[in-house]
PDBQT receptor file of N, H, CA, C and O in Angstrom, charges set to zero:
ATOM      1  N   UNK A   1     -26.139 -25.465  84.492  1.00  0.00    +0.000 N 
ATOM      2  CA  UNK A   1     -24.737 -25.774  84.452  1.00  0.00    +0.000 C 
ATOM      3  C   UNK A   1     -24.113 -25.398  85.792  1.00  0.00    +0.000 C 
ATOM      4  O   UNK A   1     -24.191 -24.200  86.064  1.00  0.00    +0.000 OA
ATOM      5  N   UNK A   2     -23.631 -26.028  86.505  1.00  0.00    +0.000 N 
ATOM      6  H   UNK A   2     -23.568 -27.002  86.284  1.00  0.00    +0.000 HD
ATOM      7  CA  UNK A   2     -22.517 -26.125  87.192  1.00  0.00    +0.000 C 
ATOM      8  C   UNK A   2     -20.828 -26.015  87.015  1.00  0.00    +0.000 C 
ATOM      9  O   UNK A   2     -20.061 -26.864  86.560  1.00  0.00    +0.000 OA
ATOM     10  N   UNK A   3     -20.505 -24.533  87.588  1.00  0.00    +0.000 N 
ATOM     11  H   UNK A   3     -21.128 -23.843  87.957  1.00  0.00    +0.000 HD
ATOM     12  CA  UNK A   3     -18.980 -24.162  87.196  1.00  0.00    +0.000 C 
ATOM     13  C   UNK A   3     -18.845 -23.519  88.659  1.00  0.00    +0.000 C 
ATOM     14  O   UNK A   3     -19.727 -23.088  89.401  1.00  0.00    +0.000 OA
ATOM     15  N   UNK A   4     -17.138 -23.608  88.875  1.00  0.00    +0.000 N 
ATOM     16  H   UNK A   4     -16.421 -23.958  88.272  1.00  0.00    +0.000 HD
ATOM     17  CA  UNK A   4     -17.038 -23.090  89.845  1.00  0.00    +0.000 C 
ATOM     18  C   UNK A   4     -15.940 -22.296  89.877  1.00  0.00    +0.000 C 
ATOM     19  O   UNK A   4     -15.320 -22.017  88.851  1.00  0.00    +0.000 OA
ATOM     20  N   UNK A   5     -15.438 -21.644  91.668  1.00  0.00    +0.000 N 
ATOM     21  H   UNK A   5     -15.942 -21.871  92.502  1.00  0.00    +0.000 HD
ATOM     22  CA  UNK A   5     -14.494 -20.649  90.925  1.00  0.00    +0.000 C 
ATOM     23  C   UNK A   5     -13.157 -21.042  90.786  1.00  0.00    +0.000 C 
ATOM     24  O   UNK A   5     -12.270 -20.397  91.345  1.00  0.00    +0.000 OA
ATOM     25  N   UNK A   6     -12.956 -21.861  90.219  1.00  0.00    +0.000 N 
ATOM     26  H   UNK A   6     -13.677 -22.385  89.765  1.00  0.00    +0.000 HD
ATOM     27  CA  UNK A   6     -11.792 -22.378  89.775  1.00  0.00    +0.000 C 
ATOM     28  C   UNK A   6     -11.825 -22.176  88.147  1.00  0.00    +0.000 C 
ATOM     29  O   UNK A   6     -10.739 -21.865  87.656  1.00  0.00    +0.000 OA
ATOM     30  N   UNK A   7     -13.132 -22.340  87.088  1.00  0.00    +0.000 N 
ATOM     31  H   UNK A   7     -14.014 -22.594  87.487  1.00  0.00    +0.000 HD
ATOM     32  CA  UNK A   7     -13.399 -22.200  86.217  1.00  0.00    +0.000 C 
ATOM     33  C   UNK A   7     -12.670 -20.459  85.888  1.00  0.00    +0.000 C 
ATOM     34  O   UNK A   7     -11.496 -20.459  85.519  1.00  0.00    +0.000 OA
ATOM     35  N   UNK A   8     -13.006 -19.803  85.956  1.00  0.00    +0.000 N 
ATOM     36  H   UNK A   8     -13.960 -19.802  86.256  1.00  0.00    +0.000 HD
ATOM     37  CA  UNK A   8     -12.763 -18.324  86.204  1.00  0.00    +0.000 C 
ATOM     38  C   UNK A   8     -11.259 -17.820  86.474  1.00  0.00    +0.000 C 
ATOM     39  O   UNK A   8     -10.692 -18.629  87.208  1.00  0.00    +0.000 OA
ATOM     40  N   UNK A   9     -10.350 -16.632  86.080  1.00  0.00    +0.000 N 
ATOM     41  H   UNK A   9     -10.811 -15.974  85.484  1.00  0.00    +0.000 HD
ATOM     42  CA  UNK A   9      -9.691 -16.145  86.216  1.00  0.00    +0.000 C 
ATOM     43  C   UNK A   9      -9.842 -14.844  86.809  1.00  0.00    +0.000 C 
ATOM     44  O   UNK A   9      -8.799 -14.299  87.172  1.00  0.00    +0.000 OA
ATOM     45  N   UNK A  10     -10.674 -14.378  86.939  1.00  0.00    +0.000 N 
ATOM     46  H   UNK A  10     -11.521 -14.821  86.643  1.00  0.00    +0.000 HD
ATOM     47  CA  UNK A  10     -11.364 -12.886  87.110  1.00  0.00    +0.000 C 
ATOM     48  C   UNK A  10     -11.630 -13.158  88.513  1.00  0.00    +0.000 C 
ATOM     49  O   UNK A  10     -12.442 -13.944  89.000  1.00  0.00    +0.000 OA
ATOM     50  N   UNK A  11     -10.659 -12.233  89.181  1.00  0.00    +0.000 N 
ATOM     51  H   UNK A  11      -9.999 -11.594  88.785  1.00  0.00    +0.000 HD
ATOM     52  CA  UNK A  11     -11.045 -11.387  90.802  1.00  0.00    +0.000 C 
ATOM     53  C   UNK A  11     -12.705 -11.533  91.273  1.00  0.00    +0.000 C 
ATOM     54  O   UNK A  11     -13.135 -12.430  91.999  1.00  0.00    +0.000 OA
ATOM     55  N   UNK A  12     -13.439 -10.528  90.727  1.00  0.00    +0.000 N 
ATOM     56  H   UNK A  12     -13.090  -9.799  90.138  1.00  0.00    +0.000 HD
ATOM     57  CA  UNK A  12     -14.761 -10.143  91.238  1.00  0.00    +0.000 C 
ATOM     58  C   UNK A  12     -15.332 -11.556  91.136  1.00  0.00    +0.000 C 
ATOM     59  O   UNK A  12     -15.522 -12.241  92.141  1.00  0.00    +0.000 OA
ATOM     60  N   UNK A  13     -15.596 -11.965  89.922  1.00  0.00    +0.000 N 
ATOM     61  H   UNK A  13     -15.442 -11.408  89.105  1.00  0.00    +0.000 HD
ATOM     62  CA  UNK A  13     -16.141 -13.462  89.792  1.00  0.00    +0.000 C 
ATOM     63  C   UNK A  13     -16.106 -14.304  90.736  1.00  0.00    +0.000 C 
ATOM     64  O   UNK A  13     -17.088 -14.805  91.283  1.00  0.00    +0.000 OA
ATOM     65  N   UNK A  14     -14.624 -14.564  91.053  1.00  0.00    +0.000 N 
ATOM     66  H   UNK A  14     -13.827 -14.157  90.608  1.00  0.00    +0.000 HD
ATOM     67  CA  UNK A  14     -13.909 -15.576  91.918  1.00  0.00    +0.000 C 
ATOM     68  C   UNK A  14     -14.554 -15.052  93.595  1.00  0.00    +0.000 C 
ATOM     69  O   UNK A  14     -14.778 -15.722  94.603  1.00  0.00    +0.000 OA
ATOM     70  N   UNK A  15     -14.715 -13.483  93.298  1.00  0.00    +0.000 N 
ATOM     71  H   UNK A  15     -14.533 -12.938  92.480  1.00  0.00    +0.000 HD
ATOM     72  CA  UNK A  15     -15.743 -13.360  95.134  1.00  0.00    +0.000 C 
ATOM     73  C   UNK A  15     -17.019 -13.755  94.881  1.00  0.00    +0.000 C 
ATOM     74  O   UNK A  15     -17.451 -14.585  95.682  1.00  0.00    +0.000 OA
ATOM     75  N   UNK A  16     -17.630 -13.472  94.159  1.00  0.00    +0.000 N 
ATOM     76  H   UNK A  16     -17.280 -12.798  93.509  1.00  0.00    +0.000 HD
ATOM     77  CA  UNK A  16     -18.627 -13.213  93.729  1.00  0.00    +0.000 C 
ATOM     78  C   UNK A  16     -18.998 -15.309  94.422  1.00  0.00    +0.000 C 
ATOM     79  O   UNK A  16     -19.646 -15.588  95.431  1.00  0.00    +0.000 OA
ATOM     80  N   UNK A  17     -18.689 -15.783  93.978  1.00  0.00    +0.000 N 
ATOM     81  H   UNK A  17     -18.163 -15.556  93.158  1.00  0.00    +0.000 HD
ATOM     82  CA  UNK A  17     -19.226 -17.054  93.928  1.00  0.00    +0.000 C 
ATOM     83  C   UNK A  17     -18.136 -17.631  95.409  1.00  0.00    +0.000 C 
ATOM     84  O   UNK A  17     -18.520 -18.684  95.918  1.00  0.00    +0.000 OA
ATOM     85  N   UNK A  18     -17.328 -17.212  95.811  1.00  0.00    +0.000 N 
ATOM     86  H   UNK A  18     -17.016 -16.356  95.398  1.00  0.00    +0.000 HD
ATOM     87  CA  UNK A  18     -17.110 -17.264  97.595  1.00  0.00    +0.000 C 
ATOM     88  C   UNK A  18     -17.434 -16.937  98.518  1.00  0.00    +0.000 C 
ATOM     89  O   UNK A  18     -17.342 -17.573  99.568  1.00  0.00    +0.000 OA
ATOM     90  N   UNK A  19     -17.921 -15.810  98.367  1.00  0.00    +0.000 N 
ATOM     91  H   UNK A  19     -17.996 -15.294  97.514  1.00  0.00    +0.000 HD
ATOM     92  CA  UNK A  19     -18.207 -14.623  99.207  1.00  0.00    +0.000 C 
ATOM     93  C   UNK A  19     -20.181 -14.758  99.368  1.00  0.00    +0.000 C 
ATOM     94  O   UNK A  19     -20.808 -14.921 100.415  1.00  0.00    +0.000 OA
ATOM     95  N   UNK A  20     -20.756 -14.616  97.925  1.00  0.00    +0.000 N 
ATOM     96  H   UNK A  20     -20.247 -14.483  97.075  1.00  0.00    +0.000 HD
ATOM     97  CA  UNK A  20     -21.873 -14.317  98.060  1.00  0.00    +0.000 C 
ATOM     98  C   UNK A  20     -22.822 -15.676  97.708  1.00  0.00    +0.000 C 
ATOM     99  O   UNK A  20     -23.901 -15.858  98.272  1.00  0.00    +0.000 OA
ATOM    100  N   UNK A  21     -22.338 -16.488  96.823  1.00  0.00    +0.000 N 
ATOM    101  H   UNK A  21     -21.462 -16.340  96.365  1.00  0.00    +0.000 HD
ATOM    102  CA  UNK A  21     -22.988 -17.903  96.332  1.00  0.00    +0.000 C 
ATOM    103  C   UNK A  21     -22.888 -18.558  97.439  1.00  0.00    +0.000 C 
ATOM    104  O   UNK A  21     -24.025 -18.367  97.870  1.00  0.00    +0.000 OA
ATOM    105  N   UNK A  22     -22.320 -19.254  98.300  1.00  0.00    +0.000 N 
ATOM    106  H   UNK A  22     -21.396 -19.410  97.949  1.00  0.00    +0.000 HD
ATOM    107  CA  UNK A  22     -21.516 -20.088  99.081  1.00  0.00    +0.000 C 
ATOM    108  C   UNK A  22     -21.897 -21.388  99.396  1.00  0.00    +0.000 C 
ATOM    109  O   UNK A  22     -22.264 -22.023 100.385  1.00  0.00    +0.000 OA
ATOM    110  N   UNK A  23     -21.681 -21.565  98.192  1.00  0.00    +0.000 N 
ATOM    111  H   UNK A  23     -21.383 -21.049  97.389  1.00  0.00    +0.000 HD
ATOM    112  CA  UNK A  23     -22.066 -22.673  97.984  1.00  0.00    +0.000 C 
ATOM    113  C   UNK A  23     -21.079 -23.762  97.997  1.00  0.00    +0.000 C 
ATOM    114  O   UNK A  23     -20.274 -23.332  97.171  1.00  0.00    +0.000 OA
ATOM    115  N   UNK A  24     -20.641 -24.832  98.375  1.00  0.00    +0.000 N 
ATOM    116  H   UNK A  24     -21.295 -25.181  99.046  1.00  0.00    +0.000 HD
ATOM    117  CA  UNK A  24     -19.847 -26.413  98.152  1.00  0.00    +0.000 C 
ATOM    118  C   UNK A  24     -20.137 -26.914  97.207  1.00  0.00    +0.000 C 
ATOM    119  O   UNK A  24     -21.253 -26.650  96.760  1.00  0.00    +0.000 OA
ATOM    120  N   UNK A  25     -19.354 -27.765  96.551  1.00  0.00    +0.000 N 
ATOM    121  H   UNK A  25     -18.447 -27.980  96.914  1.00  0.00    +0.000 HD
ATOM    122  CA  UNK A  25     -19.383 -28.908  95.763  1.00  0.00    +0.000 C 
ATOM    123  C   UNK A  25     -18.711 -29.142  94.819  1.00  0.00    +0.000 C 
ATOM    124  O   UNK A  25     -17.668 -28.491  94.884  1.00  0.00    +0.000 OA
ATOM    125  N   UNK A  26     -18.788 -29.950  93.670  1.00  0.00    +0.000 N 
ATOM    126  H   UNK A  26     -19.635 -30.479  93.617  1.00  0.00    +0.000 HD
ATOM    127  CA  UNK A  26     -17.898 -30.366  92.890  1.00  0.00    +0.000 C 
ATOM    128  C   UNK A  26     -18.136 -29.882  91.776  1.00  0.00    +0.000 C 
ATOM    129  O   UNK A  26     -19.310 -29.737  91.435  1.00  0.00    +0.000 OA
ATOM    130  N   UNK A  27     -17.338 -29.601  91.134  1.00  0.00    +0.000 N 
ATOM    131  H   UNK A  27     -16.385 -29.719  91.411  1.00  0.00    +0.000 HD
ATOM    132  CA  UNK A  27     -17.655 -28.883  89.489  1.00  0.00    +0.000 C 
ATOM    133  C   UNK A  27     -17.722 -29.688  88.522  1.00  0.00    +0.000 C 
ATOM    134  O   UNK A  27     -16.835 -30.539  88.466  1.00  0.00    +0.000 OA
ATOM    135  N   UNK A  28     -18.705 -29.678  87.539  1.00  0.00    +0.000 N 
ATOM    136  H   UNK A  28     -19.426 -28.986  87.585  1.00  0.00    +0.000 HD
ATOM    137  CA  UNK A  28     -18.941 -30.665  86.647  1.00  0.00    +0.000 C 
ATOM    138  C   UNK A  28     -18.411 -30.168  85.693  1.00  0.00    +0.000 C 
ATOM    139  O   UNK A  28     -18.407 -31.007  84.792  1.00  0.00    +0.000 OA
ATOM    140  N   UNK A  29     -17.663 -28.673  85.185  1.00  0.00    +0.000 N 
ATOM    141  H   UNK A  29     -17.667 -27.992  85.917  1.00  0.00    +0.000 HD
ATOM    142  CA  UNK A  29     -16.548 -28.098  84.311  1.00  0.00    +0.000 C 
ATOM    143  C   UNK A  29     -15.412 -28.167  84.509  1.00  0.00    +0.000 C 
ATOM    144  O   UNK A  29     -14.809 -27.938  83.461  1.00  0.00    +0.000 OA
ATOM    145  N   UNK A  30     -14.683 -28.393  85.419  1.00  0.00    +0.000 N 
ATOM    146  H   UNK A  30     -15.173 -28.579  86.271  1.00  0.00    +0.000 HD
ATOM    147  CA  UNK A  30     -13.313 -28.744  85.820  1.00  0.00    +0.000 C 
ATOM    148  C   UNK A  30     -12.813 -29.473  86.326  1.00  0.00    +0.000 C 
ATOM    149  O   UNK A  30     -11.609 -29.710  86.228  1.00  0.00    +0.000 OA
ATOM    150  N   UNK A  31     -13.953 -30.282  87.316  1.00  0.00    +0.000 N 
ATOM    151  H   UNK A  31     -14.931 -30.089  87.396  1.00  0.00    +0.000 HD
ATOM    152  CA  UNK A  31     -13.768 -31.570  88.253  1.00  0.00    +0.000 C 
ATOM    153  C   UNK A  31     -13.192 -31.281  88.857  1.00  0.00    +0.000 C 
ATOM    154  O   UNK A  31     -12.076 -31.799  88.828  1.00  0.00    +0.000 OA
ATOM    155  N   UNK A  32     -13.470 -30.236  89.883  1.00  0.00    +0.000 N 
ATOM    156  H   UNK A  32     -14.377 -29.815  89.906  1.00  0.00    +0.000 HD
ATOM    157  CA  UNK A  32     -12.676 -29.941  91.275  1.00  0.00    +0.000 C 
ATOM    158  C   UNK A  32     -13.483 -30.497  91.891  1.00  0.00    +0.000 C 
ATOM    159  O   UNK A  32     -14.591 -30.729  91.406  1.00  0.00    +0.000 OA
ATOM    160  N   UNK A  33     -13.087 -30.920  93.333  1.00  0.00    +0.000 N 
ATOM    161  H   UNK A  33     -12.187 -30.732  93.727  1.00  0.00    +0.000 HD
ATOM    162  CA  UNK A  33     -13.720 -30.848  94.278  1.00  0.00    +0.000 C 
ATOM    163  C   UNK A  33     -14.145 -30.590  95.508  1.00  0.00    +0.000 C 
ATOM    164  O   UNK A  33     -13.173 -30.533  96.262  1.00  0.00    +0.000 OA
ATOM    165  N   UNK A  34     -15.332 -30.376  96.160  1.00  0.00    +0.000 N 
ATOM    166  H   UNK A  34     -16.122 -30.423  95.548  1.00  0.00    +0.000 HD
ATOM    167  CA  UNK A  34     -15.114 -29.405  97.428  1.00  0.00    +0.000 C 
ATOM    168  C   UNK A  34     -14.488 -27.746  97.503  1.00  0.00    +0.000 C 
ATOM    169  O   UNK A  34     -13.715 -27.242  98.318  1.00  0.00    +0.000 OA
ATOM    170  N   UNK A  35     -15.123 -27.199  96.385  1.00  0.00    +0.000 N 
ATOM    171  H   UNK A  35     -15.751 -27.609  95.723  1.00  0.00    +0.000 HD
ATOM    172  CA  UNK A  35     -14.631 -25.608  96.106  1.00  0.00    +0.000 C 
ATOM    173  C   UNK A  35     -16.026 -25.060  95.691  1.00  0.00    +0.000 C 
ATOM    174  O   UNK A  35     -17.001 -25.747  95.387  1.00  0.00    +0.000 OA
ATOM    175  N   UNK A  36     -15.975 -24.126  95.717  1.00  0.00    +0.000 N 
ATOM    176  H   UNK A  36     -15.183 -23.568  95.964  1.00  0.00    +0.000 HD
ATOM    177  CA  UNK A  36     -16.897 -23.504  95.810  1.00  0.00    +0.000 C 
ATOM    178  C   UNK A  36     -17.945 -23.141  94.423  1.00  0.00    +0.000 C 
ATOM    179  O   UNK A  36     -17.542 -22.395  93.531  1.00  0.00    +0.000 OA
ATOM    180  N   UNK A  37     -18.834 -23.549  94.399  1.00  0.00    +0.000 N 
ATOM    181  H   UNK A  37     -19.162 -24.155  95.124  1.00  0.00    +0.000 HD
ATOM    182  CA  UNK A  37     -20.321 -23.361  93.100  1.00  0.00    +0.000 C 
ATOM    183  C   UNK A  37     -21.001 -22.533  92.475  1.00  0.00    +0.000 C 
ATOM    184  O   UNK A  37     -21.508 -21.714  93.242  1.00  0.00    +0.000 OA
ATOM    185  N   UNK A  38     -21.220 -22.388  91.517  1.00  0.00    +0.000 N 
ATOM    186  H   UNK A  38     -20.808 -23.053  90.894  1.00  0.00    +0.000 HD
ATOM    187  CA  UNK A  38     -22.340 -21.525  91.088  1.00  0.00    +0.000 C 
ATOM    188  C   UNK A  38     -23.273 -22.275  90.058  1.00  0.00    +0.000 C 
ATOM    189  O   UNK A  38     -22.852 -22.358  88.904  1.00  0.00    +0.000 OA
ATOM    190  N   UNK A  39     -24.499 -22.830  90.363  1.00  0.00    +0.000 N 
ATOM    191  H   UNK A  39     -24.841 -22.763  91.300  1.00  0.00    +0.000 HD
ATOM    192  CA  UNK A  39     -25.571 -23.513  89.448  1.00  0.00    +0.000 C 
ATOM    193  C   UNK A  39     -26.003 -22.532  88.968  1.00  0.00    +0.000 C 
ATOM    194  O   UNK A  39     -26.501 -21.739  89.767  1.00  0.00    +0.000 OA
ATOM    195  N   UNK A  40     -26.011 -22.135  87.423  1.00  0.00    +0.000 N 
ATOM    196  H   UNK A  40     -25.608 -22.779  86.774  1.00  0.00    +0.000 HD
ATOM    197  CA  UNK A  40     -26.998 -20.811  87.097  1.00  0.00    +0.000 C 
ATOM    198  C   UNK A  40     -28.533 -22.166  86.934  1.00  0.00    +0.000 C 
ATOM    199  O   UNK A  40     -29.353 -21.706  86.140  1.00  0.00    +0.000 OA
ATOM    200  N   UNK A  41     -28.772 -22.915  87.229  1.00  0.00    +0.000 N 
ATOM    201  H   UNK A  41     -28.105 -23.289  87.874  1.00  0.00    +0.000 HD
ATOM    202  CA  UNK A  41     -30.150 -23.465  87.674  1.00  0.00    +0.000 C 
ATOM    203  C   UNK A  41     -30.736 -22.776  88.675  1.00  0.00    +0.000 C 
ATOM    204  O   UNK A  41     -31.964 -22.819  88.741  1.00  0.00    +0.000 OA
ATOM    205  N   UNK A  42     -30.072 -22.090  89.543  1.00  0.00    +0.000 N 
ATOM    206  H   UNK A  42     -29.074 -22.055  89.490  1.00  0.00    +0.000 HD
ATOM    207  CA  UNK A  42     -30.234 -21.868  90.623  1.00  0.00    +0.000 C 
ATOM    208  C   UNK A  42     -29.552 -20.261  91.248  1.00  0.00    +0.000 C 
ATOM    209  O   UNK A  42     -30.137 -19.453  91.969  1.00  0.00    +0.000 OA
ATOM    210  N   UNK A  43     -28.343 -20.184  90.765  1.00  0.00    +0.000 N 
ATOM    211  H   UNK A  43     -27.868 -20.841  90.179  1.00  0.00    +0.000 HD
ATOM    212  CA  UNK A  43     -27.898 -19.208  91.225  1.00  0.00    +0.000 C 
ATOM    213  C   UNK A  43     -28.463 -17.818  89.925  1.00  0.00    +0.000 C 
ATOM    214  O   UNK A  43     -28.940 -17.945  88.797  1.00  0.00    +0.000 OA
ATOM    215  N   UNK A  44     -28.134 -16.600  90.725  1.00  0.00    +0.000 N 
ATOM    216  H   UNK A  44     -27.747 -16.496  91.641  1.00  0.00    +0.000 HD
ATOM    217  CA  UNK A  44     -28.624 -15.433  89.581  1.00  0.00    +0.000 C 
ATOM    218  C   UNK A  44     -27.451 -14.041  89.915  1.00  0.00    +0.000 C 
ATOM    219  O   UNK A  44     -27.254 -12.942  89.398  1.00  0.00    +0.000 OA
ATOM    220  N   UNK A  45     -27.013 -14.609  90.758  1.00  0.00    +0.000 N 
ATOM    221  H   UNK A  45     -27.173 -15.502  91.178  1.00  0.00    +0.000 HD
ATOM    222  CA  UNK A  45     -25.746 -13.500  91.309  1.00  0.00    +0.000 C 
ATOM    223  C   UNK A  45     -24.699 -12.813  89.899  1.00  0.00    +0.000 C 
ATOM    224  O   UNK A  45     -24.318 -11.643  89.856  1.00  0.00    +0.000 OA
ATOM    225  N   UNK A  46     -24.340 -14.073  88.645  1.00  0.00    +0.000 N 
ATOM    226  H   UNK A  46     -24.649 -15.023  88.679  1.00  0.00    +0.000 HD
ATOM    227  CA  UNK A  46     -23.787 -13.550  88.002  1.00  0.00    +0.000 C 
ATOM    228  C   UNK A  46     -24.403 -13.303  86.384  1.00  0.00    +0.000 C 
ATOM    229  O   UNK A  46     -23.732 -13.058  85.381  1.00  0.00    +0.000 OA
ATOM    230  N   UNK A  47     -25.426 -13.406  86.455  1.00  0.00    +0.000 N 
ATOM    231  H   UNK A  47     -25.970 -13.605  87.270  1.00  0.00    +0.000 HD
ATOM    232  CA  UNK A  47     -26.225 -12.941  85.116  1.00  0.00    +0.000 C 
ATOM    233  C   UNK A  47     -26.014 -11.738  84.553  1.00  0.00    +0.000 C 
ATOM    234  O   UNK A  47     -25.839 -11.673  83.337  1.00  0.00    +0.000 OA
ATOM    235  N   UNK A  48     -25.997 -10.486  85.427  1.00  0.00    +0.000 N 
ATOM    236  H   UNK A  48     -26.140 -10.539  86.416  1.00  0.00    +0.000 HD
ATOM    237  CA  UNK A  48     -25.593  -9.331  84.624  1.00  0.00    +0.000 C 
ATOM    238  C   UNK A  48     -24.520  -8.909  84.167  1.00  0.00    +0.000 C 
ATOM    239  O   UNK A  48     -24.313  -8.021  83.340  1.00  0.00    +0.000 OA
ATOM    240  N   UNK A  49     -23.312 -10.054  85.141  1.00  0.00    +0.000 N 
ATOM    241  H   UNK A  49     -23.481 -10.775  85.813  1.00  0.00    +0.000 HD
ATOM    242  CA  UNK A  49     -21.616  -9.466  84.519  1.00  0.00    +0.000 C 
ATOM    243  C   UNK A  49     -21.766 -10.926  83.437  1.00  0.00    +0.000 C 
ATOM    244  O   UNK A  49     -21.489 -10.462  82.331  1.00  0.00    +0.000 OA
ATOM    245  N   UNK A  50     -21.956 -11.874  83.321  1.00  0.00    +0.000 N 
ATOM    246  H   UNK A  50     -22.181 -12.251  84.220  1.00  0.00    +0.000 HD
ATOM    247  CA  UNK A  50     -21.807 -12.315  82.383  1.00  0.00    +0.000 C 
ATOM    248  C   UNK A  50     -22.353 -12.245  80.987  1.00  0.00    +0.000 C 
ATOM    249  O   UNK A  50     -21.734 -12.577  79.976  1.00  0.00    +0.000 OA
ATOM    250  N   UNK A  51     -24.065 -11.592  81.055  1.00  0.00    +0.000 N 
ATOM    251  H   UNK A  51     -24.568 -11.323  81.876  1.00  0.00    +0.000 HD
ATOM    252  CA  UNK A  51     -24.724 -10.847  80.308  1.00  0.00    +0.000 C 
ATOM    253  C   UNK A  51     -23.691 -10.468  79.667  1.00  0.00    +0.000 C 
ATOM    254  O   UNK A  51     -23.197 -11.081  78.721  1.00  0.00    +0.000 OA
ATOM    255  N   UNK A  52     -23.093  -8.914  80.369  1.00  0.00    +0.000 N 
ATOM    256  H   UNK A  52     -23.495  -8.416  81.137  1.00  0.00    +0.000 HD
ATOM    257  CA  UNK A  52     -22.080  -7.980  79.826  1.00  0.00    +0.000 C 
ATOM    258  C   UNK A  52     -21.373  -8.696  79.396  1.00  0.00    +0.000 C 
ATOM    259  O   UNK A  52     -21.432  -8.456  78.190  1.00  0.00    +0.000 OA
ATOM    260  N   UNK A  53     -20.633  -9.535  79.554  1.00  0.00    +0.000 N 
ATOM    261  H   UNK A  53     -20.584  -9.730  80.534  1.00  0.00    +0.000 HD
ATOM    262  CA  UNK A  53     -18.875  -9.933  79.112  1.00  0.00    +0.000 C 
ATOM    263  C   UNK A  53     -19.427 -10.610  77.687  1.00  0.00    +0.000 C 
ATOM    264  O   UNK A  53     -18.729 -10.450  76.686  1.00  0.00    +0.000 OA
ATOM    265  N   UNK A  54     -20.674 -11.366  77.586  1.00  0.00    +0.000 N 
ATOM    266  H   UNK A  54     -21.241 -11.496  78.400  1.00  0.00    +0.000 HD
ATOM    267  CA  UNK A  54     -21.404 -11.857  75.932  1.00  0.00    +0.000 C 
ATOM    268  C   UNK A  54     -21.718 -10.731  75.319  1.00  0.00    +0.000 C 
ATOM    269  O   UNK A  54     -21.010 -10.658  74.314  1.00  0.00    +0.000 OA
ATOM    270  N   UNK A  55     -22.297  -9.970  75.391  1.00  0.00    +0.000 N 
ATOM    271  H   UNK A  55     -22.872 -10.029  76.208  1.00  0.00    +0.000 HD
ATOM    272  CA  UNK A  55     -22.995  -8.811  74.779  1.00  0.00    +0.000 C 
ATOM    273  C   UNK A  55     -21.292  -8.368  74.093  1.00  0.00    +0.000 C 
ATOM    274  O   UNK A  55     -21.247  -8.286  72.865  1.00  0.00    +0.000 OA
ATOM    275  N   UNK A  56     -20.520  -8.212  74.551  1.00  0.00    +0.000 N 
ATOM    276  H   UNK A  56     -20.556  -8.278  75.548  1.00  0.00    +0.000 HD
ATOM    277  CA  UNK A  56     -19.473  -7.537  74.108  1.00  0.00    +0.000 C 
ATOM    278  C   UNK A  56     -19.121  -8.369  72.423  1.00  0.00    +0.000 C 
ATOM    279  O   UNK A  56     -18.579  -7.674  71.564  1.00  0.00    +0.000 OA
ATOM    280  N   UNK A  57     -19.370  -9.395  72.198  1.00  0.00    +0.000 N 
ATOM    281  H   UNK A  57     -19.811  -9.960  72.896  1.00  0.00    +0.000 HD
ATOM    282  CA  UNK A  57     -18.972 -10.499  71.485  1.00  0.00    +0.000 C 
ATOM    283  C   UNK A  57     -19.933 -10.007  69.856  1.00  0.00    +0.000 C 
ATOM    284  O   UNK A  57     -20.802  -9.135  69.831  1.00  0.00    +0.000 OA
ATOM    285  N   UNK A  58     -19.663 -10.489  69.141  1.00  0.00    +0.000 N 
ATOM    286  H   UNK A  58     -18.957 -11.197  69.161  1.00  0.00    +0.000 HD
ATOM    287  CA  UNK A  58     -20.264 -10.408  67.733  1.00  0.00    +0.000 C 
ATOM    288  C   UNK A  58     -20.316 -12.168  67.188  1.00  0.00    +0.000 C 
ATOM    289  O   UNK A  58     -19.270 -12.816  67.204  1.00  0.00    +0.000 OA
ATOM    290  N   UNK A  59     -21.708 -12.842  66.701  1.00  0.00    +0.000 N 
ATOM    291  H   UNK A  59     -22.557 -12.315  66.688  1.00  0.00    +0.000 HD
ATOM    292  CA  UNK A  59     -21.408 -14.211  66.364  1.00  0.00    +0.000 C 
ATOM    293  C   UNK A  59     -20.955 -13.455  64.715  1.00  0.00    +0.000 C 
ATOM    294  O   UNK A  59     -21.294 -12.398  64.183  1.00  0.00    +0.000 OA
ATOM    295  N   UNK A  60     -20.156 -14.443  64.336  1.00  0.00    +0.000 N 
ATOM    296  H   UNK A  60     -19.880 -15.302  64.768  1.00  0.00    +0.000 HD
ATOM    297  CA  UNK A  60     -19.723 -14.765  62.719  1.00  0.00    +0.000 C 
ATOM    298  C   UNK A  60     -20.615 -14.109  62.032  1.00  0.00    +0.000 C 
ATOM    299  O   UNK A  60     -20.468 -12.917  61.761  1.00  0.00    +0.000 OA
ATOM    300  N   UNK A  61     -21.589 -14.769  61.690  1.00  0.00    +0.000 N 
ATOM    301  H   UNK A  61     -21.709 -15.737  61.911  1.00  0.00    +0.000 HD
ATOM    302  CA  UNK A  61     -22.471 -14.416  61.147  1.00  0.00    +0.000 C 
ATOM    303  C   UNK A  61     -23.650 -12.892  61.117  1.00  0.00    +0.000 C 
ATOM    304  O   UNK A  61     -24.432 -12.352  60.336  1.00  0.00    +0.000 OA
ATOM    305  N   UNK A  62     -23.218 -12.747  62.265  1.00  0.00    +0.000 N 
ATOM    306  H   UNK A  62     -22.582 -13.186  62.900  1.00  0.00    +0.000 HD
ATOM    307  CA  UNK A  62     -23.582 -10.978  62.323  1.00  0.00    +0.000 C 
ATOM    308  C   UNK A  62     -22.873  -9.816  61.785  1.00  0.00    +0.000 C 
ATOM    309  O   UNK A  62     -23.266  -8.703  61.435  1.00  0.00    +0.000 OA
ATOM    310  N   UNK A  63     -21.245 -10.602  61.827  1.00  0.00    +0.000 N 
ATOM    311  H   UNK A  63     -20.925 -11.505  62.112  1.00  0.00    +0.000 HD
ATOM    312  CA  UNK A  63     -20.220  -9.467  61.023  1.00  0.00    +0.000 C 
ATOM    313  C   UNK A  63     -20.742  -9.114  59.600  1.00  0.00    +0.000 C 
ATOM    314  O   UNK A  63     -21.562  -9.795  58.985  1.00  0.00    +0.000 OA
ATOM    315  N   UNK A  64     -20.174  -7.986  59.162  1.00  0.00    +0.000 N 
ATOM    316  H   UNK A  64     -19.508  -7.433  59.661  1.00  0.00    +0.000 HD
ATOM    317  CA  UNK A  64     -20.355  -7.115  58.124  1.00  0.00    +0.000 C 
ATOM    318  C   UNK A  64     -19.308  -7.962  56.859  1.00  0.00    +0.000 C 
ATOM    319  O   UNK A  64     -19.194  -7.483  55.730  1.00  0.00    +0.000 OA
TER     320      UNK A  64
């Protein structure tokens, strides 16, 4: 998937994928274009904060 930081509201994120991804192109989640990328095909920069931010979550079906 292809998202970029326009997708995102979050500070660190939004460097995270300017600063360290730097990557171009067009987002296939928001249809920007010419801003900046993150392919998790490809990229691995944000696996552990997004890890975290799911892990926090409970599906339906796990509740008590």
């Amino acid at each position: 998937m292809i998202c970029c930081e326009n997708c995102f509201n979050d500070a660190e994120i939004k460097a995270i994928i300017k600063n360290r991804v730097k990557t171009r192109g067009n987002c296939g989640v928001c249809n920007s274009d010419n801003v900046f990328i993150y392919d998790t095909n490809v990229d691995d920069e944000l696996v552990n904060s997004l890890n975290n931010l799911l892990n926090v979550y409970t599906t339906k079906e796990s509740l008590p």
